[in-house]
C-alpha positions as CSV (number, residue, x, y, z in Angstrom):
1,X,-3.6,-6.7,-26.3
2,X,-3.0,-3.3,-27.6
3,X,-1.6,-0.7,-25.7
4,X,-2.1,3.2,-26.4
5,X,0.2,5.3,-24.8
6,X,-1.0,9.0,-25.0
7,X,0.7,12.5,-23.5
8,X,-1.3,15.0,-21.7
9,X,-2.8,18.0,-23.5
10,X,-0.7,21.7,-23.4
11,X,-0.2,23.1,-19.8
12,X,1.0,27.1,-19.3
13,X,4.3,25.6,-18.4
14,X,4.3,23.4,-22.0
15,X,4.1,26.8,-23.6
16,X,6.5,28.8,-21.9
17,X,8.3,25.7,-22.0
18,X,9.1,25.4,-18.6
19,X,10.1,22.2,-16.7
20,X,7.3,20.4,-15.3
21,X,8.6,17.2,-14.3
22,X,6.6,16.3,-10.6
23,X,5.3,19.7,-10.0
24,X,1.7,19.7,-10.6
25,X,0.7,21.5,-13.5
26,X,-3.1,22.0,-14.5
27,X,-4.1,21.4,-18.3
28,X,-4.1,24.6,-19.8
29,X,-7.6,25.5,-22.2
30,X,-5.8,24.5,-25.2
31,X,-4.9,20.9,-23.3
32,X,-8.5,20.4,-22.2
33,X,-9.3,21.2,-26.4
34,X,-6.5,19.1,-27.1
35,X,-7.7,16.0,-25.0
36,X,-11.2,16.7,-25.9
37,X,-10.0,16.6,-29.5
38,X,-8.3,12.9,-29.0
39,X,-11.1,11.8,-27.0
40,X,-13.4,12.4,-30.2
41,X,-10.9,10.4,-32.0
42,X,-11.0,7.6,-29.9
43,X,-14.6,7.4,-28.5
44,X,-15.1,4.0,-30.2
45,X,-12.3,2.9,-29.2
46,X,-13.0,0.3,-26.7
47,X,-10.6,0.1,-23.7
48,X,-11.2,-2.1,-20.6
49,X,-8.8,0.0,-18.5
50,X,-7.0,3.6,-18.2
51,X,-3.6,3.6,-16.7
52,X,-2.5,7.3,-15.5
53,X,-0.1,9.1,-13.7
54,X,-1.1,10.8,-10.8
55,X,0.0,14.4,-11.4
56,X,-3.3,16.5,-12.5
57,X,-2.0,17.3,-16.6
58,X,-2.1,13.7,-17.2
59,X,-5.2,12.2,-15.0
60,X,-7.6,15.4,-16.4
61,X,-6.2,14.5,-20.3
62,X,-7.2,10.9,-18.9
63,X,-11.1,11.7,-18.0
64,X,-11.1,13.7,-20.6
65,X,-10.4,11.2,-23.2
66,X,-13.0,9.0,-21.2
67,X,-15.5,11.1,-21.2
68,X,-19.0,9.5,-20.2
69,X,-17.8,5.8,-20.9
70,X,-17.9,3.3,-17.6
71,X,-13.9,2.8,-17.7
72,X,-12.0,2.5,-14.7
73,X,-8.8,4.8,-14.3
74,X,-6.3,3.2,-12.2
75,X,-3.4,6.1,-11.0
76,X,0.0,4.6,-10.8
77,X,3.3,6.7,-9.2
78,X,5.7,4.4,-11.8
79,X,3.8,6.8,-14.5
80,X,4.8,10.4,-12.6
81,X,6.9,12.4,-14.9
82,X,10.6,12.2,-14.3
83,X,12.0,14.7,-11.9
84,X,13.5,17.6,-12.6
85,X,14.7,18.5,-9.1
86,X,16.0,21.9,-8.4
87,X,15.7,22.4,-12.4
88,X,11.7,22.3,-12.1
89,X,10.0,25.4,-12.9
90,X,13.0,26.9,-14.8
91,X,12.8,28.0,-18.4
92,X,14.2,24.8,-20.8
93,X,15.9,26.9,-23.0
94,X,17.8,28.9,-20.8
95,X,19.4,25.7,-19.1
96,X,20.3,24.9,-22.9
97,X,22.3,27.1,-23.3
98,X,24.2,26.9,-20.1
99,X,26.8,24.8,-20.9
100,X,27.8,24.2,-17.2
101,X,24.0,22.8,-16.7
102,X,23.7,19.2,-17.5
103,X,20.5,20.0,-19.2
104,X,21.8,21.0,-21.9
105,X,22.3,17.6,-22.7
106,X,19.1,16.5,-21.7
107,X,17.8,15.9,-25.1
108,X,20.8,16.2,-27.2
109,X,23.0,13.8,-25.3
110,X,20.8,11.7,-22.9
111,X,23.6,9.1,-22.1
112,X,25.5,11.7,-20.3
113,X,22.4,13.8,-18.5
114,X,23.2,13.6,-14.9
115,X,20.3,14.9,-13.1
116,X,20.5,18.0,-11.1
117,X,19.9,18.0,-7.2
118,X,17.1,15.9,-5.7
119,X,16.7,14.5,-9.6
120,X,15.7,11.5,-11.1
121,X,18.1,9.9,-13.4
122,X,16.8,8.5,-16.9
123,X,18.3,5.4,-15.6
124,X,15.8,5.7,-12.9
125,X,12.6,6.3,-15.2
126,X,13.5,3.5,-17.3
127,X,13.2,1.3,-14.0
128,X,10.1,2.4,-13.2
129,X,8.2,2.1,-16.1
130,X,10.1,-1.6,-16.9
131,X,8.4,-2.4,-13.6
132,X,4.8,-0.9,-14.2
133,X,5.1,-3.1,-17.8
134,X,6.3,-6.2,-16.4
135,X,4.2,-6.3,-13.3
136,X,0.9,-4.7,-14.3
137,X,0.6,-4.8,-18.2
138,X,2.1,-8.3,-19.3
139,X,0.0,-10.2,-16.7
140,X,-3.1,-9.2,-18.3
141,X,-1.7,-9.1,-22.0
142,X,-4.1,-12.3,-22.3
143,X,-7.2,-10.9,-20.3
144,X,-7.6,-7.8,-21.5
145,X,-8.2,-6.2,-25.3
146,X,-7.1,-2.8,-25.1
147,X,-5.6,-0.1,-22.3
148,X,-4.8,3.0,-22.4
149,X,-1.7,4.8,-20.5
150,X,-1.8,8.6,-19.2
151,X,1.6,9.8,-19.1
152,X,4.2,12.4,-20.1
153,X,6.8,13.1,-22.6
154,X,9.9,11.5,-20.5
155,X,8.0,9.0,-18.7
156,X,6.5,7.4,-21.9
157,X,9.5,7.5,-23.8
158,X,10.8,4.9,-20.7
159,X,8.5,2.7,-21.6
160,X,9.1,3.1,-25.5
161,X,13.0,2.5,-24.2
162,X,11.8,-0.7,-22.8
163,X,9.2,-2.0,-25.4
164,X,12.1,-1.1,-28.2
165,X,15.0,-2.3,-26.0
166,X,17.0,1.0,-26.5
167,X,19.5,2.1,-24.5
168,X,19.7,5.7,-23.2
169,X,21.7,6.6,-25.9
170,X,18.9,6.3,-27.6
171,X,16.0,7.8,-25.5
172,X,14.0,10.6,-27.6
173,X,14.3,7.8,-31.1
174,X,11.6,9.4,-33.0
175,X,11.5,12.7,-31.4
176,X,9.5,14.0,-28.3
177,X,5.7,13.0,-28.3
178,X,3.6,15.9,-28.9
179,X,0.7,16.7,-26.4
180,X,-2.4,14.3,-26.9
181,X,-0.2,12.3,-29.1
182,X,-0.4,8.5,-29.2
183,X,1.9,5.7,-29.6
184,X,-0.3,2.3,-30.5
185,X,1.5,-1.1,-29.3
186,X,0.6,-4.7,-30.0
187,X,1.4,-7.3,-27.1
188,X,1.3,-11.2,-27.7
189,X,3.2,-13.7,-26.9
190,X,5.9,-12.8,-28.7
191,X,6.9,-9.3,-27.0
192,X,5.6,-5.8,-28.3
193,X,5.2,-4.1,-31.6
194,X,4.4,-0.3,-32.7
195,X,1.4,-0.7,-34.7
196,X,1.4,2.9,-35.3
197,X,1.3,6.4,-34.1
198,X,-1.7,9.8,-34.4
């Protein structure tokens, strides 16, 4: 089975690089191009199934990508971005630089972020998307040829943690996915392998 794993197109929070996480932020223009971009890319491409996220950046960048093809798109809350909590909506870099914030280790020092209030833990992404891999993913590895997943910067690099076996130390290996990027994965009976990346 292969397995692409892409990011949603630009949002107007991407760009004034604001954190998302589970607030519901529409594709921007420049997404919808984006996607529509990838979606040219990949139009022969045959997948038997879409997996997405739920929140509206990742699903549209899913139907997008589609486009006119007879594919089913399956949304699953295991592929929601992680959670910000009271830090959604706030500017990224200003939390950076906030010493006091535990943002500011966020990407620099992921084995120490401890989410802020009503946050989700990295710990607790990783779970999630183990889960969605093991309980929705491996079953079929045998059954089906190709799927693709929806998802978001954070949330993908969970599964990446799992596919890899990296701890949290080592959560952003190979930097952050860029929007309508796409890590490609080969399942067999032997485990996973990164077959490449556009």
């Amino acid at each position: 089975m292969e397995i692409y794993i892409v990011r949603h197109g630009e949002t107007l929070w991407n760009k004034s690089k604001r954190l998302q996480g589970n607030r519901n932020i529409d594709l921007s223009e420049v997404g919808r191009n984006e996607a529509r971009e990838r979606g040219k890319q990949l139009e022969n491409v045959d997948f038997d199934v879409i997996y997405s996220s739920p929140l509206n950046r990742a699903y549209e960048t899913a139907c997008i990508i589609r486009g006119e093809r007879n594919i089913p798109i399956i949304k699953d809350d295991r592929l929601r971005e992680i959670n910000f909590g009271i830090n959604e909506g706030m500017q990224a870099d200003q939390l950076k630089k906030d010493k006091s914030n535990s943002f500011c280790k966020f990407f620099d020092d992921p084995g120490h972020y401890i989410p802020p209030e009503n946050g989700e833990s990295f710990e607790e992404v990783c779970h999630r998307t183990k889960e969605f891999m093991k309980q929705v993913i491996e079953p079929q590895r045998n059954k089906l040829n190709r799927v693709l997943i929806a998802g978001h910067g954070a949330m993908n690099k969970g599964i990446m943690c799992y596919v890899l076996n990296h701890g949290i130390d080592e959560y952003w290996s190979g930097g952050l996915q860029k929007n309508c990027g796409v890590i490609m994965l080969n399942l067999d009976d032997n485990g996973y392998k990164q077959i490449g990346e556009i």
